[in-house]
Backbone as JSON, one array per atom type, in Angstrom:
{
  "sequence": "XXXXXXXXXXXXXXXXXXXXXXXXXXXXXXXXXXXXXXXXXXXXXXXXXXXXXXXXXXXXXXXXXXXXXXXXXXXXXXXXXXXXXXXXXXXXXXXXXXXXXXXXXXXXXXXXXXXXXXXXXXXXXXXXXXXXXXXXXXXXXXXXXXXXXXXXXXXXXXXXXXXXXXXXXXXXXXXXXXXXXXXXXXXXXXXXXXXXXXXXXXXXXXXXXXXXXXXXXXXXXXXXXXXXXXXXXXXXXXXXXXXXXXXXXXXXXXXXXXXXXXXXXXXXXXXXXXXXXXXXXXXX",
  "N": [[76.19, 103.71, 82.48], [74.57, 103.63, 85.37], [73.87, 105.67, 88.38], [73.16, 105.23, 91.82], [71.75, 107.36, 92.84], [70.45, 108.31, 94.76], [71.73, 108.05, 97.47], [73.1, 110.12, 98.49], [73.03, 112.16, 101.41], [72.48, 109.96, 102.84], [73.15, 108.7, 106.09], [75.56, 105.8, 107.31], [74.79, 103.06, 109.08], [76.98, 102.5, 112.6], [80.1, 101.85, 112.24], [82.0, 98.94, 113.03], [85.51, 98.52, 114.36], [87.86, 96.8, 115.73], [91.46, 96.86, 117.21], [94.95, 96.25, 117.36], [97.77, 96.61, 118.49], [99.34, 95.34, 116.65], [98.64, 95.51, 114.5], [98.74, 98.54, 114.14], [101.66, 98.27, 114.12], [102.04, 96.94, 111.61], [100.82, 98.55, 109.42], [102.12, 100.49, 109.26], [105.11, 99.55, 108.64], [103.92, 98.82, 106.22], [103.44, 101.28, 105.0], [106.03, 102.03, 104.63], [107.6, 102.3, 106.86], [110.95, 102.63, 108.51], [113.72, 101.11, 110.14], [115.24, 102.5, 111.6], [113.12, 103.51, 112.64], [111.6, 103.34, 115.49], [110.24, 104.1, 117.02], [107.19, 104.05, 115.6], [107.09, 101.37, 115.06], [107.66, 99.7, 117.54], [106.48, 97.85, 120.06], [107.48, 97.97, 122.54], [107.7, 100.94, 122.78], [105.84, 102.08, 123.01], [103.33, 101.42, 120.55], [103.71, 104.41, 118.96], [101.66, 105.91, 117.17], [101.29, 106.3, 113.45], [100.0, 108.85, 112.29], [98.5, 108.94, 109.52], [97.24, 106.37, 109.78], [94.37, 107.04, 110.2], [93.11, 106.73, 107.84], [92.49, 103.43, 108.22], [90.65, 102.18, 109.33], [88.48, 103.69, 109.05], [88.28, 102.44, 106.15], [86.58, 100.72, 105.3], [84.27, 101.84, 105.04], [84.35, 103.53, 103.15], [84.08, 101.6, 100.83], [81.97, 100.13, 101.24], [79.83, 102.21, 100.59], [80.74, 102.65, 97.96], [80.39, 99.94, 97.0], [77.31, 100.63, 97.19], [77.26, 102.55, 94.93], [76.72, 101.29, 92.98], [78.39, 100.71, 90.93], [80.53, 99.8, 88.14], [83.13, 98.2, 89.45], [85.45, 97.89, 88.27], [86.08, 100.76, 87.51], [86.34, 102.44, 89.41], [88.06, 104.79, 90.92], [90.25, 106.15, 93.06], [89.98, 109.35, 94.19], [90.77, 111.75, 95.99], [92.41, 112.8, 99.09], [91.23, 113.09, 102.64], [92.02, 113.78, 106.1], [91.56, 114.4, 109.3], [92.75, 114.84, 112.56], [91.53, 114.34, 116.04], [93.26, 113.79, 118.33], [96.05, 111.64, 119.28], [96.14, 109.0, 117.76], [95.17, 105.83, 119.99], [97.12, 103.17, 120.82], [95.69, 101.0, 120.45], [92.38, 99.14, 120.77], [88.73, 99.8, 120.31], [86.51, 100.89, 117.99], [84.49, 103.5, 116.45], [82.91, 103.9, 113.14], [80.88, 106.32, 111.48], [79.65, 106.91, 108.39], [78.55, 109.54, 105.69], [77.3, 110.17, 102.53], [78.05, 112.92, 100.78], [77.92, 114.35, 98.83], [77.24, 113.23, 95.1], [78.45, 114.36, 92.49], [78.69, 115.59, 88.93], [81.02, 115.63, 86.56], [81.3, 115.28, 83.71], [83.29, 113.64, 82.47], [83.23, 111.57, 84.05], [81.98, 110.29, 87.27], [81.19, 112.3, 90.34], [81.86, 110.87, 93.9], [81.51, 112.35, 97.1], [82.49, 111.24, 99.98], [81.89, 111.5, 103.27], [83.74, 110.57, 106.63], [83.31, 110.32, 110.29], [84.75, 109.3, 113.25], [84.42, 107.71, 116.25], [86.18, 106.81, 119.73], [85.46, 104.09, 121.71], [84.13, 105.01, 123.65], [82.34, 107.3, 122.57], [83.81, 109.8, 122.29], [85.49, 111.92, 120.29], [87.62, 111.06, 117.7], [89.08, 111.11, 115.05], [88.83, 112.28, 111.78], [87.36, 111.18, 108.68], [87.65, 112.46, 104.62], [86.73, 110.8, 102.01], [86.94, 111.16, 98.38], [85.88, 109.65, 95.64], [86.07, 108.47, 92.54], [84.6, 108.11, 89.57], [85.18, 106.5, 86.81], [83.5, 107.08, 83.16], [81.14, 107.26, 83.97], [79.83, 109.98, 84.46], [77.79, 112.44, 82.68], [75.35, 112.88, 83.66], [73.23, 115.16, 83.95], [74.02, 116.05, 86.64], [75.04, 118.33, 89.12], [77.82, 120.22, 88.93], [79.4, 120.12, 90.91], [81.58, 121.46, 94.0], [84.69, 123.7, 93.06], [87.4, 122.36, 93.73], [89.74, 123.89, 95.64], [93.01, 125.18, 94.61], [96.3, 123.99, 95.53], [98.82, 124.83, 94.68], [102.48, 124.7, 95.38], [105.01, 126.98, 95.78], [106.67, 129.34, 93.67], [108.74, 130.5, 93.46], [110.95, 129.5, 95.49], [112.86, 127.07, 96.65], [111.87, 123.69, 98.03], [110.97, 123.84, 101.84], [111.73, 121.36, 102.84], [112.98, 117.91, 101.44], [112.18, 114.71, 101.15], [113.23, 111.67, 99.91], [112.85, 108.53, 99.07], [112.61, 104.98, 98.42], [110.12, 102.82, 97.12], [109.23, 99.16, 97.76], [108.92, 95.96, 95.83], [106.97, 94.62, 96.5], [105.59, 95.99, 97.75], [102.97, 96.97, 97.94], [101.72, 94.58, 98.26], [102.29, 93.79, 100.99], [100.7, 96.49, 101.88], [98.33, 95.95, 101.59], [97.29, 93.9, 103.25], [96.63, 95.54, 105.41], [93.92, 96.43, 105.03], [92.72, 97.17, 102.54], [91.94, 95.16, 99.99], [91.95, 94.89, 97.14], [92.21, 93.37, 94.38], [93.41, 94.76, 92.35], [96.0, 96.16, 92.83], [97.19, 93.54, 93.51], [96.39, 91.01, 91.6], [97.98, 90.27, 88.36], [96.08, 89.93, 86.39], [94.43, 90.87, 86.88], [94.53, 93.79, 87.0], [95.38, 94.06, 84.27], [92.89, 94.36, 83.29], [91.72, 96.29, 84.46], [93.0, 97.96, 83.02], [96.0, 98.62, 83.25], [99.62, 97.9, 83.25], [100.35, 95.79, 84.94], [99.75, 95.15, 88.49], [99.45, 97.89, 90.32], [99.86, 100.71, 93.14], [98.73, 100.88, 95.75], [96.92, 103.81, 96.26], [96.35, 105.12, 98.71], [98.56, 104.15, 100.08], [100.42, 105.41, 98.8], [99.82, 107.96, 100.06], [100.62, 107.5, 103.0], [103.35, 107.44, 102.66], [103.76, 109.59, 102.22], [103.03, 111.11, 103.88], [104.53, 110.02, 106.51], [106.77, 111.32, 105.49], [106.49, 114.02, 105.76], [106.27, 113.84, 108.83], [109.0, 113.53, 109.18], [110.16, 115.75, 108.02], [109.17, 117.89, 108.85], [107.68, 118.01, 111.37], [109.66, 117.28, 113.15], [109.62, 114.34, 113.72], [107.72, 113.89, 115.03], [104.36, 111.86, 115.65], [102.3, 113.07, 116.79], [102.29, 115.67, 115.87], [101.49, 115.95, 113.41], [98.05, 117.34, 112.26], [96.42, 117.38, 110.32], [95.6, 116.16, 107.04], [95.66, 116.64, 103.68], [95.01, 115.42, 100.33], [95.44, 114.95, 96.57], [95.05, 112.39, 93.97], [97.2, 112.25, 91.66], [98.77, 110.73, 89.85], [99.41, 107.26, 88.82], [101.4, 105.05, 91.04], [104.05, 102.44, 90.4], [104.39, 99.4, 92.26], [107.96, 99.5, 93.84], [108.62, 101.85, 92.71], [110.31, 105.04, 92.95], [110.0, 107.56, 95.7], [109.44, 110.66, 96.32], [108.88, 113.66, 98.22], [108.17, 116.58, 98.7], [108.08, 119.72, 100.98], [106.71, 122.59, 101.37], [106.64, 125.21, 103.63], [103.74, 127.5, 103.95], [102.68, 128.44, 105.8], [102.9, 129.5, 109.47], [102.33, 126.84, 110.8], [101.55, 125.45, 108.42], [102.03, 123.25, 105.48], [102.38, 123.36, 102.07], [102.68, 120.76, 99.76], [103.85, 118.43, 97.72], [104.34, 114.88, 96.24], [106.26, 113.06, 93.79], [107.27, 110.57, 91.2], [110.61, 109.03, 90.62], [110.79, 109.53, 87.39], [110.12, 112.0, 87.65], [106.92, 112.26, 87.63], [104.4, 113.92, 88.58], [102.02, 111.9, 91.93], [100.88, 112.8, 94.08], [99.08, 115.6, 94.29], [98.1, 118.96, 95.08], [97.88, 118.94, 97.73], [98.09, 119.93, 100.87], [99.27, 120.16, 104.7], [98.74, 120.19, 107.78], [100.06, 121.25, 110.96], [100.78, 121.38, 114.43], [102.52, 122.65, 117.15], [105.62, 122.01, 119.0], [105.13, 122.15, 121.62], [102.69, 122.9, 121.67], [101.23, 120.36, 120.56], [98.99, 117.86, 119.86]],
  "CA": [[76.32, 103.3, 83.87], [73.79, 104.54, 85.97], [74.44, 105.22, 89.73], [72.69, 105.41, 92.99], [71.86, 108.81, 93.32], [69.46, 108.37, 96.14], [72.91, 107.76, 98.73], [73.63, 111.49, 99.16], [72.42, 112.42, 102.55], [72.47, 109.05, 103.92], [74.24, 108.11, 106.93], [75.25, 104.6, 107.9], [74.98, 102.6, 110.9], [78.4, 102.63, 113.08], [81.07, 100.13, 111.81], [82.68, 98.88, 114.38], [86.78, 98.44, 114.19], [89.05, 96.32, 116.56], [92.72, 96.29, 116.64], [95.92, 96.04, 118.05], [99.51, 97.42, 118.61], [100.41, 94.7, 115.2], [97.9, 96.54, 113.4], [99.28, 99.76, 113.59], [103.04, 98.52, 113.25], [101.28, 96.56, 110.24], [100.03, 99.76, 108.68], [103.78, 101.21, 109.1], [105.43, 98.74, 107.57], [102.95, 99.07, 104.52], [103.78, 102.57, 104.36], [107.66, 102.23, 104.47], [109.14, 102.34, 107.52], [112.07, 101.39, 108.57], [114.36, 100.24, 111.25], [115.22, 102.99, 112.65], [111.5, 104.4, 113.53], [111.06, 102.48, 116.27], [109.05, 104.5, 117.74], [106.22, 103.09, 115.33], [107.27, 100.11, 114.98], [108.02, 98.61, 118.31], [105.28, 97.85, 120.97], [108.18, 98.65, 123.94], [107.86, 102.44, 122.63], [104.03, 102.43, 122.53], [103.72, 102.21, 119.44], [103.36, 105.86, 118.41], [100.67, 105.55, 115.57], [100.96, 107.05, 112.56], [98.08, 110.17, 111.71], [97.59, 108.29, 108.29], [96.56, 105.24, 110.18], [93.5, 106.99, 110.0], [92.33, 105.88, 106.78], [92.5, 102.07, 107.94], [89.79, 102.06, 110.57], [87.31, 104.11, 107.87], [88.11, 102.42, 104.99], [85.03, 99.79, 105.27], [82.85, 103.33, 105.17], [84.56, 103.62, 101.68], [84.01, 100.1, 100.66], [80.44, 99.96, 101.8], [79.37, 103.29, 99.43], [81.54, 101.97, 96.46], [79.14, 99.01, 96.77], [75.85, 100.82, 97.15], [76.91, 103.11, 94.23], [76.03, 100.64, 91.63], [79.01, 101.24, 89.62], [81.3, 98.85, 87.95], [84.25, 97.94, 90.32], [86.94, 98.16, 87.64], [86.06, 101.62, 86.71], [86.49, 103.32, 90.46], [89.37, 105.48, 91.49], [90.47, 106.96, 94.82], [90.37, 110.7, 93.9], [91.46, 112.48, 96.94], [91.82, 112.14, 100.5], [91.43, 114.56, 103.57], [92.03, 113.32, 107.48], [91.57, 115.74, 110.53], [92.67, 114.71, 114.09], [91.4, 115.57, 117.12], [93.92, 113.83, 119.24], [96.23, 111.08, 118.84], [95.54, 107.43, 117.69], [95.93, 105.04, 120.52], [97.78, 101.77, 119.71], [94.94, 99.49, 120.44], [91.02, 99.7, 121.09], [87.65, 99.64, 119.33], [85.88, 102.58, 116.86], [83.64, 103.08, 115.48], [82.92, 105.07, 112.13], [79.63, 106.65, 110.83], [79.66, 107.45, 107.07], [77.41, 110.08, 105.15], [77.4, 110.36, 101.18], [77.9, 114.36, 101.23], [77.23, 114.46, 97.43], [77.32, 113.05, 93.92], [78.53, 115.13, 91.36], [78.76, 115.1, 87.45], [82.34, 115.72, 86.49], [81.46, 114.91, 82.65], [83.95, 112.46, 81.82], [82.97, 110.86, 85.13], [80.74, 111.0, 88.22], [82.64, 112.29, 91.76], [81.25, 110.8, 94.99], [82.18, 112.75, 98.24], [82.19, 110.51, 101.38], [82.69, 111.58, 105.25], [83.48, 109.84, 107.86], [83.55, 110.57, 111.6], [85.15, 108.21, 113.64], [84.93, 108.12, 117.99], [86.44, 105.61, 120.3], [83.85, 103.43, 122.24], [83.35, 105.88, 124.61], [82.03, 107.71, 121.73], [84.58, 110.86, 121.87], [85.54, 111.87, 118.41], [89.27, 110.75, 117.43], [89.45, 111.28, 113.69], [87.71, 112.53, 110.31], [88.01, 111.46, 107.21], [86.53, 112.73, 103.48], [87.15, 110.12, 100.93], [86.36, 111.74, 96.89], [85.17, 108.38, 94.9], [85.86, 109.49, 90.91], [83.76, 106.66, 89.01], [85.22, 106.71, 85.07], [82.48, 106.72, 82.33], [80.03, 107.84, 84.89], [79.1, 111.37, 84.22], [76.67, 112.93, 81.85], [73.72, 112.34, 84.51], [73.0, 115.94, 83.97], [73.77, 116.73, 88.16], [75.77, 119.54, 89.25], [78.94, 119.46, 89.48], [80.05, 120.41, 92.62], [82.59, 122.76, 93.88], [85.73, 123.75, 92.84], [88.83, 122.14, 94.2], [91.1, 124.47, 96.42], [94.47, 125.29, 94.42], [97.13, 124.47, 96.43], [100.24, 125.11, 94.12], [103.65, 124.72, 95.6], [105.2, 128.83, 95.41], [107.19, 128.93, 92.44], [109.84, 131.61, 93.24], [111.64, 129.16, 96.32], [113.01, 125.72, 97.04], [110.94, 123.18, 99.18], [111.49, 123.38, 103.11], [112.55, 120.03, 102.73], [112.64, 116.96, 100.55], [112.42, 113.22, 101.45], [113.34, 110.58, 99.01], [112.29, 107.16, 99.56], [111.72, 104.05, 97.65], [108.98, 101.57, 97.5], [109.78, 97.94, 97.32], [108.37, 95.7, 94.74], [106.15, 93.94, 97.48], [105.11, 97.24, 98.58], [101.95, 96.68, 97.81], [100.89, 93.0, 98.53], [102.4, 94.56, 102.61], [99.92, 97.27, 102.4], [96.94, 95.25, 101.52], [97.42, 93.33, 104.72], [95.94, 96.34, 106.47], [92.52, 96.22, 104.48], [92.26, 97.18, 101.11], [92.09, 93.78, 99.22], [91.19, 95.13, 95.99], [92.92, 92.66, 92.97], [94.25, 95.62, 91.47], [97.26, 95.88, 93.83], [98.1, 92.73, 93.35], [96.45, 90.62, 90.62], [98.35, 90.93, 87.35], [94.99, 90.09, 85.04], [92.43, 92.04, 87.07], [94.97, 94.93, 86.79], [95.54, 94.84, 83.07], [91.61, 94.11, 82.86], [91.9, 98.11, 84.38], [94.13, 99.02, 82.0], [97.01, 98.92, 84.11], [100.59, 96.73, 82.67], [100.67, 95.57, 86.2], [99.46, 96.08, 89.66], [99.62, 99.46, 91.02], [100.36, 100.6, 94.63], [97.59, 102.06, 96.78], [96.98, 105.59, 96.41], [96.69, 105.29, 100.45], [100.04, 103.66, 100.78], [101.33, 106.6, 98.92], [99.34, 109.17, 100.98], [101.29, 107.03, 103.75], [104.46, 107.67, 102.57], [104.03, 111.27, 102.07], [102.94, 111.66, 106.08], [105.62, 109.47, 107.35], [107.89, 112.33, 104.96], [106.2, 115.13, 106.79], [106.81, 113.97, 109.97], [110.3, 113.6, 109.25], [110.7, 116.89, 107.6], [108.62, 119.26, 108.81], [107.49, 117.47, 112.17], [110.59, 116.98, 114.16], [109.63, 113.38, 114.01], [106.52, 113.58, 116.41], [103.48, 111.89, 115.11], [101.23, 114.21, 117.61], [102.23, 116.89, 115.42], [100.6, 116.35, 112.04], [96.99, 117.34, 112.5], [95.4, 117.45, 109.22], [96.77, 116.34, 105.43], [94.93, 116.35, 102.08], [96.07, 115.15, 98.46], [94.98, 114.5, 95.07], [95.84, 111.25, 93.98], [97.29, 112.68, 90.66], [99.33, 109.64, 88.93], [99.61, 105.92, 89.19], [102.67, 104.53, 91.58], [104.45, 101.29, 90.59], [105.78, 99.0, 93.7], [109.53, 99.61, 93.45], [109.01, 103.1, 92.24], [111.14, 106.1, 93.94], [109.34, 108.39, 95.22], [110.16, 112.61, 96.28], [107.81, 114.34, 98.68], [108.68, 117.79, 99.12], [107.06, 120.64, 101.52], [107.25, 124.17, 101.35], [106.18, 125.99, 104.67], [103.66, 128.94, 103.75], [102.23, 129.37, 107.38], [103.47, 128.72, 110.86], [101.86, 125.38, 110.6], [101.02, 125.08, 107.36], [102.46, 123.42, 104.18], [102.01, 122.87, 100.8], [103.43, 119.33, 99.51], [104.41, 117.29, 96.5], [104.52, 113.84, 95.98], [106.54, 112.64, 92.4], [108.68, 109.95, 91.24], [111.84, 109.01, 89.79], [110.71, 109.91, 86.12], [109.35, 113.49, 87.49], [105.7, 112.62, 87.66], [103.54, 114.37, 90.21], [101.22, 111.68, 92.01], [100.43, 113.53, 94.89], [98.91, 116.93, 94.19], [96.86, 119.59, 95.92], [98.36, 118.61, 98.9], [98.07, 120.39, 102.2], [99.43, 119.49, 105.73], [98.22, 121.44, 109.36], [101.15, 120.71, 111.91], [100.82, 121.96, 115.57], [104.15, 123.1, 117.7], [106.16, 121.01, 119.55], [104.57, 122.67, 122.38], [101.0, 122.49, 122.07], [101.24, 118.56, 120.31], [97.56, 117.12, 120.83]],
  "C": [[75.46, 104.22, 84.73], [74.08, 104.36, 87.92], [73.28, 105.75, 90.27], [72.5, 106.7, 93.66], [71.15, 109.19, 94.62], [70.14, 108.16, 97.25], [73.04, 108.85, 99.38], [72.45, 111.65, 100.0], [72.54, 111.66, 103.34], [73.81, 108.81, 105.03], [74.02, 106.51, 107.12], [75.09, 104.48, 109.19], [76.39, 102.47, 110.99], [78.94, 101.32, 112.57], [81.88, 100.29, 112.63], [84.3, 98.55, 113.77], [87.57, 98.66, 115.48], [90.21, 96.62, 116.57], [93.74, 96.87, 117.47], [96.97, 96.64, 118.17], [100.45, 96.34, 116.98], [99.49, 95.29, 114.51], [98.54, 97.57, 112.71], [101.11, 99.65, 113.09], [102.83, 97.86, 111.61], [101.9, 97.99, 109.17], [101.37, 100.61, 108.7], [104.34, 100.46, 108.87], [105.27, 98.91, 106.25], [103.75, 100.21, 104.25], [105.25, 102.59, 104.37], [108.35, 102.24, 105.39], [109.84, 101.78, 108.31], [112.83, 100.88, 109.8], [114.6, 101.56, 112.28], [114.09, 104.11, 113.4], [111.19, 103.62, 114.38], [109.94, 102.7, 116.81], [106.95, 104.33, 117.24], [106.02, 101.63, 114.93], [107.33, 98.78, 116.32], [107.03, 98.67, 119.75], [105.88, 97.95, 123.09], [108.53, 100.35, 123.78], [106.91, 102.89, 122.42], [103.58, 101.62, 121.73], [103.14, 103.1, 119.59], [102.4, 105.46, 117.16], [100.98, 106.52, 114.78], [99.51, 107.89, 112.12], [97.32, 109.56, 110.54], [97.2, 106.88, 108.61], [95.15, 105.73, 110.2], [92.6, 106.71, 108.88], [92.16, 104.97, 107.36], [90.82, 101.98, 108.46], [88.26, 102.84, 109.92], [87.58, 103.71, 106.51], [86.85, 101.78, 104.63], [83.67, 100.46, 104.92], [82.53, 103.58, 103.48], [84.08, 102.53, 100.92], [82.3, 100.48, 100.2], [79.85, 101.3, 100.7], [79.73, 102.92, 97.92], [80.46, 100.64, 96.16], [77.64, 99.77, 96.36], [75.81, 102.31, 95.74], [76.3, 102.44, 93.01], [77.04, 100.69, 90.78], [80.29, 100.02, 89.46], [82.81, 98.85, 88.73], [85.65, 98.55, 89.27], [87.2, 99.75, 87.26], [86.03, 103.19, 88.07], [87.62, 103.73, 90.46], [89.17, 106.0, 92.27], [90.48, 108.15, 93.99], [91.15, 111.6, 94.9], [91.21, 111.86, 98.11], [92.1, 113.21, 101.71], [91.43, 113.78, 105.48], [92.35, 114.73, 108.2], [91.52, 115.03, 111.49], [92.67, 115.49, 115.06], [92.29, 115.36, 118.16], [94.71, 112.77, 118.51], [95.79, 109.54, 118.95], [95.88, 106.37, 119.05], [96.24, 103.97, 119.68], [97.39, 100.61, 119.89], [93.58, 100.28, 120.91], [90.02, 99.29, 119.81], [87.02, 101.17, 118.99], [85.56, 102.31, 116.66], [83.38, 104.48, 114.72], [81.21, 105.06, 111.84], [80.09, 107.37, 109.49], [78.32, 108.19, 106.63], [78.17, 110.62, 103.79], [76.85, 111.96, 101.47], [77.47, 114.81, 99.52], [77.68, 113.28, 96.23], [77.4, 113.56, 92.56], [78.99, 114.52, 89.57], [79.93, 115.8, 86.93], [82.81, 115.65, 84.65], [82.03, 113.46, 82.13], [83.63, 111.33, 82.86], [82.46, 111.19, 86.31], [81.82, 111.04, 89.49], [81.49, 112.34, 92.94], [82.07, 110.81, 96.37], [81.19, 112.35, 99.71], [82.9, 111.45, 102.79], [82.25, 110.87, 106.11], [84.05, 110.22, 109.02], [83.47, 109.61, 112.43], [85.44, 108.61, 115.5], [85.39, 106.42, 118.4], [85.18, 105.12, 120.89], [83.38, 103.82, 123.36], [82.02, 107.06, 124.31], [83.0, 109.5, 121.16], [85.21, 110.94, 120.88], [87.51, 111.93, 118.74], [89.68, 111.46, 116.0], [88.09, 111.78, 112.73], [87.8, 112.42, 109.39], [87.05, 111.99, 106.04], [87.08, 112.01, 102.19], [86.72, 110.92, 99.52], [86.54, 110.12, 96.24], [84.97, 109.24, 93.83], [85.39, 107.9, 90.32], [83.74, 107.11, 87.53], [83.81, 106.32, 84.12], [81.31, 106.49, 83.41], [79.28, 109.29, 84.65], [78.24, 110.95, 83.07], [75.57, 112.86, 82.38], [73.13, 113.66, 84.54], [72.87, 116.41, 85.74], [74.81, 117.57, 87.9], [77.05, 118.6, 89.38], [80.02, 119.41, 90.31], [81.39, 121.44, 92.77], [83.84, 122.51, 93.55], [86.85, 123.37, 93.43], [90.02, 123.24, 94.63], [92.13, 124.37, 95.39], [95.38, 125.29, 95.56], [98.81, 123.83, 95.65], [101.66, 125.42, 94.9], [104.54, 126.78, 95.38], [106.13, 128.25, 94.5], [108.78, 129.83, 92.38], [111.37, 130.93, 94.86], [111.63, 127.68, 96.36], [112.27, 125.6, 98.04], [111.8, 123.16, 100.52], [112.16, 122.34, 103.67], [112.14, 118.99, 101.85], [113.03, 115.54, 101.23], [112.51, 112.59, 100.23], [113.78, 109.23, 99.93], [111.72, 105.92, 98.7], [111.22, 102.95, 97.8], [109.82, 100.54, 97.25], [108.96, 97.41, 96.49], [107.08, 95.0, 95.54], [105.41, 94.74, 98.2], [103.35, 97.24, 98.95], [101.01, 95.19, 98.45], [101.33, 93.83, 100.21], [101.34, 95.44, 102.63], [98.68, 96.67, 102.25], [96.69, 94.67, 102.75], [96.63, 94.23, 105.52], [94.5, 96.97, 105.57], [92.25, 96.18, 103.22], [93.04, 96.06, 99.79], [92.01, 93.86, 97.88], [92.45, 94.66, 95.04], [93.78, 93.53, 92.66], [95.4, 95.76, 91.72], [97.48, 94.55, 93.67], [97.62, 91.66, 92.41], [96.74, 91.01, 89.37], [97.15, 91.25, 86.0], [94.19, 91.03, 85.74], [93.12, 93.83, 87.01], [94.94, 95.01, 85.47], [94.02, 94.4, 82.23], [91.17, 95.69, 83.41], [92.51, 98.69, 83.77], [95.43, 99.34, 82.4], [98.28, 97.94, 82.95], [100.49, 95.82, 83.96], [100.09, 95.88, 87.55], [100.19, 96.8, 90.1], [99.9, 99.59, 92.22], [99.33, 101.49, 94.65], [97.66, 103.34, 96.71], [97.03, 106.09, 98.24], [97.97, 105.15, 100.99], [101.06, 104.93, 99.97], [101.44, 107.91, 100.09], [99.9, 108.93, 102.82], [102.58, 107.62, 103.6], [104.86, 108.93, 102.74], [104.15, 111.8, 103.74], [104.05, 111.28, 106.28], [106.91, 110.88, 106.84], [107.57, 113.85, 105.72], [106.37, 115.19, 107.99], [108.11, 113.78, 110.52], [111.14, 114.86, 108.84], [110.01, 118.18, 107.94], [108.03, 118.8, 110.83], [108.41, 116.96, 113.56], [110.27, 115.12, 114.65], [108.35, 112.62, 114.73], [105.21, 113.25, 115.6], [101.94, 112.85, 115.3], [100.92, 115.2, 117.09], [101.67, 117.37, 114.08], [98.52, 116.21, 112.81], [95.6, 117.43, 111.58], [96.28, 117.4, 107.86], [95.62, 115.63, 104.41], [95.81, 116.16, 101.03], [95.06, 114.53, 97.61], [95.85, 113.09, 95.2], [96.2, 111.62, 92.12], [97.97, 111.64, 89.64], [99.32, 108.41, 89.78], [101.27, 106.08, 89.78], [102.42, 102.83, 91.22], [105.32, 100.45, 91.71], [106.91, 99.24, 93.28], [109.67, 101.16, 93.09], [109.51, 104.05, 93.66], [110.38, 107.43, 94.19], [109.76, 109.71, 96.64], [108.77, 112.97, 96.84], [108.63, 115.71, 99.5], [107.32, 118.53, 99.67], [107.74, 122.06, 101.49], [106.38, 125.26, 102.46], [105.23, 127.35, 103.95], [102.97, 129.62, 104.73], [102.93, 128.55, 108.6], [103.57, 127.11, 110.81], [101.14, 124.87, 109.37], [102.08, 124.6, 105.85], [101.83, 123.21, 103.03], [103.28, 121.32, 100.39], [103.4, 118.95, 98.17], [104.52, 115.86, 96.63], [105.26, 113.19, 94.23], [107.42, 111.31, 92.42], [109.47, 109.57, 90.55], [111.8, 109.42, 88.44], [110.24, 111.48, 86.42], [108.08, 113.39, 87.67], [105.13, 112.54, 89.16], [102.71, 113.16, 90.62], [100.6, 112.14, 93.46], [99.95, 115.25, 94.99], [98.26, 117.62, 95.09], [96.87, 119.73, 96.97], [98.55, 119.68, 100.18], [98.22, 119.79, 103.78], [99.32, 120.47, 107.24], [99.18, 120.78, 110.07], [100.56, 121.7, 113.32], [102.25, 121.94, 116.14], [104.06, 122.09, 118.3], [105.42, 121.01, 120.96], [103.16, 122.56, 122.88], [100.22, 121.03, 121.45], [100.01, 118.1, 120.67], [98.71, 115.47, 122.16]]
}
């Protein structure tokens, strides 16, 4: 499989992105929640947006590179994902994102392509940032570098987590989160999933990385979406819709945690995980 190595450096042109106050309760929904969050759910309380609504509005950035790598569709995986806000989301408007392929590395067993995207409203003032990692199986050996080392960010080992959410998906969990862009078969056709090797479709590695925020801003957040300001994760195991899933944080700075994602059998699929919170006080 040979890829598109000539991407790194490029930027695109701006992709533009509409959308509404059912968007964002959309996109909360997908991610789980429930009746009594009104405050993202109901369009007589704003809506409050969720921080991991920033994937939706750059996923097309992702999309659009996944195309121009050349590489067989069935054989992509989300690897990680990193969002930084500079303020909060409103709950309607137009954006627009610019993407730049920041590298292409050789990983051996497979090639890892690191996307960013910087996203302003249409005034052009910057709202959000994201850095997608694109791991492309049976891709490596292209003899390129292979880029830097991945941050450890291990959970401490000598104290219980600051807090724990448990929460479980529904079996539909998935076909709901597609609704807010990512169409990709795998989530919900049963042959084009076990034509990935799957038994079944899978659940979004986004709609987990959903679940985990919505658990941070219930456990470490006092509730306020204003207050998460930056959260990274590995996407370390497959989630099945219906599965139960455990996101623990363990405070190791003012505003800083370390996180977990696992579920009901014990397995980690959220690793690596880091979340930046601001006080109640200084709240973008």
């Amino acid at each position: 499989m040979s890829l598109n190595l000539k991407l790194v450096g490029q930027k695109s042109a701006p992709i533009e992105f509409a959308y509404s106050w059912k968007d964002v309760v959309l996109y909360a929904l997908g991610v789980g929640a429930k009746a009594d969050e009104l405050d993202v759910l109901y369009e007589g309380r704003g809506p409050k947006v969720l921080p991991t609504f920033a994937v939706v509005p750059s996923f097309a950035s992702m999309i659009a590179v996944s195309a121009d790598l050349g590489a067989n569709p069935v054989m992509i995986v989300h690897g990680e994902q990193s969002i930084r806000l500079h303020r909060p989301i409103p709950p309607q408007g137009k954006l627009l994102t610019t993407s730049e392929v920041k590298g292409i590395y050789d990983k051996g067993k497979g090639a890892l392509c690191v996307v960013e995207a910087k996203t302003v409203d249409e005034k052009g003032a910057p709202l959000f940032d994201n850095i997608f990692s694109i791991f492309v199986r049976g891709a490596g050996g292209f003899g390129g570098e292979r880029g830097p080392e991945a941050v450890k960010a291990d959970p401490p080992a000598d104290r219980a987590p600051d807090f724990e959410i448990v929460e479980a998906t529904t079996p539909e969990q998935a076909l709901l989160y597609r609704l807010s862009g990512d169409l990709n078969p795998l989530h919900a056709d049963p042959q084009f999933a076990k034509m990935a090797g799957f038994d079944r479709p899978i659940l979004h590695g986004l709609c987990t990385f959903g679940h985990a925020g919505r658990a941070l801003l219930r456990g470490a957040a006092g509730g306020d979406p204003a207050r998460l300001v930056g959260f990274s994760a590995r996407f370390a195991g497959i989630v099945l819709p219906g599965d139960t899933l455990t996101t623990r944080g363990w405070r190791i700075e003012p505003n800083k945690y370390v996180v977990t994602t696992s579920t009901q059998d014990g397995r980690v699929v959220l690793s690596n995980a880091v979340a930046e919170l601001v006080s109640a006080d200084s709240a973008l």
